[in-house]
N, C-alpha and C positions, 0 to 999 in steps of 0.2 A: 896353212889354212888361213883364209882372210874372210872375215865374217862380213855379209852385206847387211848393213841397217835396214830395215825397214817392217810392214805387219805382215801377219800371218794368221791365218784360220787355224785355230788348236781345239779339242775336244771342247774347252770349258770357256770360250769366249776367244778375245782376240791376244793373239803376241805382241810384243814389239820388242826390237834390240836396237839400240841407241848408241852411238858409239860416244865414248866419255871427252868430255872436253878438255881432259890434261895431257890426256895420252891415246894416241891411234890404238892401243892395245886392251885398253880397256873399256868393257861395254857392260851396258846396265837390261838387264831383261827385265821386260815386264809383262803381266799377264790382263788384261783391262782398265790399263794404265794405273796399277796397283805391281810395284817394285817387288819381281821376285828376287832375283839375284842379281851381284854385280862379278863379274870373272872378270881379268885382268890377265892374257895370256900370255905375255913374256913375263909375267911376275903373281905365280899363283898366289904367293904368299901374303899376298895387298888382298886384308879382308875389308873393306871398306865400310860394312855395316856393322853398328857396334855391336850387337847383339852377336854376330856371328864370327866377332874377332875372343868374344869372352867363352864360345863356343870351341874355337880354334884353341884358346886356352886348357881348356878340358883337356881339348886333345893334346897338347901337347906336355901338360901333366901325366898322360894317363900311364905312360910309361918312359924308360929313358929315352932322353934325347937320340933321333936315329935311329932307333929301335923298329922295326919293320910291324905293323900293325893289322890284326884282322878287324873288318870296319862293314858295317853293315849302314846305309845312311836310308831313310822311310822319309820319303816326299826328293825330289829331286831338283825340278827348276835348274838351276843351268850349271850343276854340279858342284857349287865352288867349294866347298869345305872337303869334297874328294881329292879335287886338285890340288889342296892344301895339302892335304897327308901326300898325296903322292909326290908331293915336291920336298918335306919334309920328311917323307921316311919313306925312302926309293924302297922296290920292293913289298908293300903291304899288300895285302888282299882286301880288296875292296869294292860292296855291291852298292850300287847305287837302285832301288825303286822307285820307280816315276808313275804315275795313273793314269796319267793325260798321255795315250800312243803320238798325239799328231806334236803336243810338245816337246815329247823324249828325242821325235826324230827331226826334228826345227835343231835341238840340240847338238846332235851327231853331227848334221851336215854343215850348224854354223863355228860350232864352238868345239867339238871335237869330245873323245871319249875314253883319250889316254890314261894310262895308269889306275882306271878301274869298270865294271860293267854295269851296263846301264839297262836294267830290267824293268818291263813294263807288267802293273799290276797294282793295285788295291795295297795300301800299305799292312792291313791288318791281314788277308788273307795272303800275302805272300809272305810274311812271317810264319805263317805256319806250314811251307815250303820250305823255307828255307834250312840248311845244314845245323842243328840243336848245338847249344854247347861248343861253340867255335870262333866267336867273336869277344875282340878285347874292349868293344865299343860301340852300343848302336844309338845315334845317332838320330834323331825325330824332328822334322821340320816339316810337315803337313798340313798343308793350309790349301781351300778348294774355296775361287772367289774370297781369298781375304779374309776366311774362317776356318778354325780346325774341326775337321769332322768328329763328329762327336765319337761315332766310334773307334777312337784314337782319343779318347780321357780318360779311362776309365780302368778299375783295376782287372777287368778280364782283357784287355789289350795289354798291361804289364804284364801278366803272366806271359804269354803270349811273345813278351821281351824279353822277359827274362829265361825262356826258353835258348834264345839266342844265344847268351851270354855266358860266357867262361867263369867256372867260380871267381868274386870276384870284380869281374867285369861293368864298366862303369855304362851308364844309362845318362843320354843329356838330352833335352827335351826344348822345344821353343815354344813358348805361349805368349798369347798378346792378351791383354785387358786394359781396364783402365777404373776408374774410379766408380764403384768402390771397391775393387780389387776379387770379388766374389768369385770368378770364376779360379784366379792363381789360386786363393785360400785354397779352394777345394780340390783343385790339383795336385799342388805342395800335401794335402791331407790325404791323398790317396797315394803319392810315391811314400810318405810316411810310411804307410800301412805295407806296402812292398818291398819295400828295402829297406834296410839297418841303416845305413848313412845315407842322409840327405844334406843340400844346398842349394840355395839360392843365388841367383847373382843381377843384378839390375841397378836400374842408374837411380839414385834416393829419390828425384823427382818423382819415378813412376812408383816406386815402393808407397811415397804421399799420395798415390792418386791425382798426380797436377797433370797426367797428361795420359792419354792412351800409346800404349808400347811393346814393348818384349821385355820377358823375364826371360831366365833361363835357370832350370833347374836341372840337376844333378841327382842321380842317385847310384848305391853299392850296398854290396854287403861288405866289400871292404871299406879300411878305412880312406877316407879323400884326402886329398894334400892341400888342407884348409890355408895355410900359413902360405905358400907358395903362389895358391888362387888367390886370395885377398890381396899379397902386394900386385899381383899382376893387376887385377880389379881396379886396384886404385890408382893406377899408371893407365886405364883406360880412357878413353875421350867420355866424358859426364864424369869420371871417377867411380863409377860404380861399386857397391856398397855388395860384400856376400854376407849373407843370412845363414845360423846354422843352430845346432842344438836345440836347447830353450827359447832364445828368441822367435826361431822359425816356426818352434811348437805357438806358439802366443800370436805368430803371423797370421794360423790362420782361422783364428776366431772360433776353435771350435766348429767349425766346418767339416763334415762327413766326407770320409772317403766316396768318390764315384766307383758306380758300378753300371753294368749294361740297363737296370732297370731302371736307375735314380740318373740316367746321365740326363742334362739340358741342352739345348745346343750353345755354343760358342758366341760372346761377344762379337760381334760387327765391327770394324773402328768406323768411327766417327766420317761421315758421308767428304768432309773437306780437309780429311788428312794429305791423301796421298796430290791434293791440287797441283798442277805446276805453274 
């Protein structure tokens, strides 16, 4: 399969795939010229964006090395953290939901749909489709125009997750904000209130609020492989800093768990982030 550069009409604005300038094989999708993913097809394993290499971490924490994995991933964009697993643990089961039809299938026909399935649908009500109690890992990257829908904050969308999930089973989340961090606080406070173990993982810069970005948070009711994520963390490109215990408690200011009634909608990033 040989992917053609160029735009495309998709449900929620305009496509585009860009072919990367190091390598013929890598290409960067975008959605209104806001970067949804980068895939890299002779080398799934090139996460290139940091946020979703310290995601890839999770994953590769979540069980042993090789270890075949059930994977549920909600928001979809050009699959890459599927192709990750499935390059790193041949054999998993793994559902990818995408909401955007005209996106899912730009996907299929550029970039292909190996080694997992690529279902169209609402991330929150196709969870409650899906197979209860089966998955070692779901997976949350949901962003509509450069914002997460709100109804994907809040703790009746963690249940909702955690129906998914095998005792156990770990939950990893991608959130943007930026200064004064208001909306992670109240995130971070709401996986709190859902799960027994919680973490954070982000680069200190956006932890200060110097800049709008991606956290990523974690959560289980078992215990996380704290020690293991931290060195990796800190071997990431920014070195990124995990948050956990006490300190996370105090992160987030006292900030109330969301719920469907109290939720707000999502921080915007800043109009001349994504410039080129």
């Amino acid at each position: 399969m040989t992917p053609v550069p160029g735009r495309w009409p998709v449900d929620v604005g305009t496509a585009e795939l860009l072919r990367d300038d190091d390598s013929d094989d890598g290409w960067l999708l975008s959605v209104d010229d806001v970067p949804q993913s980068f895939v890299d097809l002779a080398d799934p394993t090139r996460l290139e964006f940091d946020y979703v290499r310290l995601m890839g971490d999770v994953l590769d924490e979540s069980a042993p090395a090789g270890r075949p994995l059930s994977v549920v991933h909600l928001g979809g964009g050009g699959c890459t953290l599927a192709r990750y697993v499935a390059a790193t643990r041949p054999g998993s089961m793994q559902v990818v939901v995408e909401a955007d039809a005209a996106l899912a299938q730009l996907v299929r026909e550029q970039l292909g749909t190996a080694g997992f399935r690529l279902r169209i649908g609402d991330a929150r009500t196709e969870c409650a489709r899906l197979s209860p109690g089966r998955s070692d890992v779901v997976v949350a990257d949901v962003f509509e125009s450069a914002q997460q829908p709100v109804h994907t904050t809040t703790l009746e969308w963690l249940q909702e997750v955690r129906r998914l999930l095998r005792p156990g089973g770990t939950y990893v989340v991608n959130v943007a904000d930026g200064r004064p961090l208001a909306f992670a606080r109240a995130q971070v406070a709401t996986l709190l209130d859902a799960f027994t173990h919680v973490l954070l993982l982000a680069d200190p810069s956006v932890l200060r609020g110097r800049r709008f970005a991606n956290l990523v948070l974690v959560g289980s009711d078992a215990p996380l492989p704290v020690d293991r994520l931290t060195r990796r963390a800190a071997r990431a490109a920014g070195h990124a800093r995990l948050v956990e215990g006490e300190e996370l408690r105090r992160f987030t200011g006292g900030a109330a768990p969301v719920t469907d009634a109290t939720a707000r909608s999502a921080p915007r990033p800043p109009p001349d982030l994504f410039r080129r």
